[in-house]
C-alpha positions in Angstrom: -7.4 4.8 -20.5 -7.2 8.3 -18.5 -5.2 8.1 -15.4 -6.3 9.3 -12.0 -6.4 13.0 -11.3 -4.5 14.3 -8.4 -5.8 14.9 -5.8 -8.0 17.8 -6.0 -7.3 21.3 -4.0 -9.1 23.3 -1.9 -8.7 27.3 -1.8 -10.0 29.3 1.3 -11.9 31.8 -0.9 -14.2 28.5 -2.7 -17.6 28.6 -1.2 -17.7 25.2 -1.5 -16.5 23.4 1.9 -13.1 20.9 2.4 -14.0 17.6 3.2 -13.2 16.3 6.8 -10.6 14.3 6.8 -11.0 12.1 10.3 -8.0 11.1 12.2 -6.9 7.9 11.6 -8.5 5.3 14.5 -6.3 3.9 16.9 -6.9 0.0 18.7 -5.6 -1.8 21.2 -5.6 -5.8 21.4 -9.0 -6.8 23.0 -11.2 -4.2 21.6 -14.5 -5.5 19.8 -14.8 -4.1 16.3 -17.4 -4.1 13.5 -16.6 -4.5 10.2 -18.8 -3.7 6.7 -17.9 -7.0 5.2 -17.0 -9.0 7.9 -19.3 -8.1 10.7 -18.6 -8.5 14.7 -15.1 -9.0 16.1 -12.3 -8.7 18.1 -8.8 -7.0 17.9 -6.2 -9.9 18.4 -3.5 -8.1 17.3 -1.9 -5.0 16.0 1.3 -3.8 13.5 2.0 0.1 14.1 0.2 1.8 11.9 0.4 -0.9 9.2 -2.3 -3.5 10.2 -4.4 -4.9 12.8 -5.6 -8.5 13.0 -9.0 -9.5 13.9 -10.9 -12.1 14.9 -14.5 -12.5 13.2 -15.3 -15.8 15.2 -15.3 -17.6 11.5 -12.3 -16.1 10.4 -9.5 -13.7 11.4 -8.6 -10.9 9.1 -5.8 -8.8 8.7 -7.1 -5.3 8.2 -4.9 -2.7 6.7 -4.8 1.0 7.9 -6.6 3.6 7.6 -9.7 1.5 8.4 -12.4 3.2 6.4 -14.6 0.0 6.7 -14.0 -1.1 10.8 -15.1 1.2 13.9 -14.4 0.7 17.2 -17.6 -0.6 19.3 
């Protein structure tokens, strides 16, 4: 098994461009969310920084930070 490389750098001089990294996305209790998996919901709850807890109507979720799958509506 080969074990994960670090992460990789990037030099100013390399024509090749950084990737964006995106701020980290901030929510408040009450705001409606989607989600890749679990679709349409609400923000019932939040831990700083850690976690916010969501209400799918089916289901509610805890989703962990930083978010990559849920955007604010």
């Amino acid at each position: 098994m080969t074990k994960p490389g670090a992460p990789k750098r990037f030099l100013p001089t390399s024509p090749f461009k950084a990737p964006v990294t995106r701020p980290p996305q901030q929510f408040a209790v009450g705001d409606q969310v989607t989600h890749d998996v679990y679709g349409l919901g609400r923000v019932i709850g939040i831990e700083d920084g850690i976690a916010t807890l969501v209400d799918f109507g089916s289901t509610q979720e805890r989703i962990l930070s930083p978010y990559a799958k849920m955007s604010k509506l």
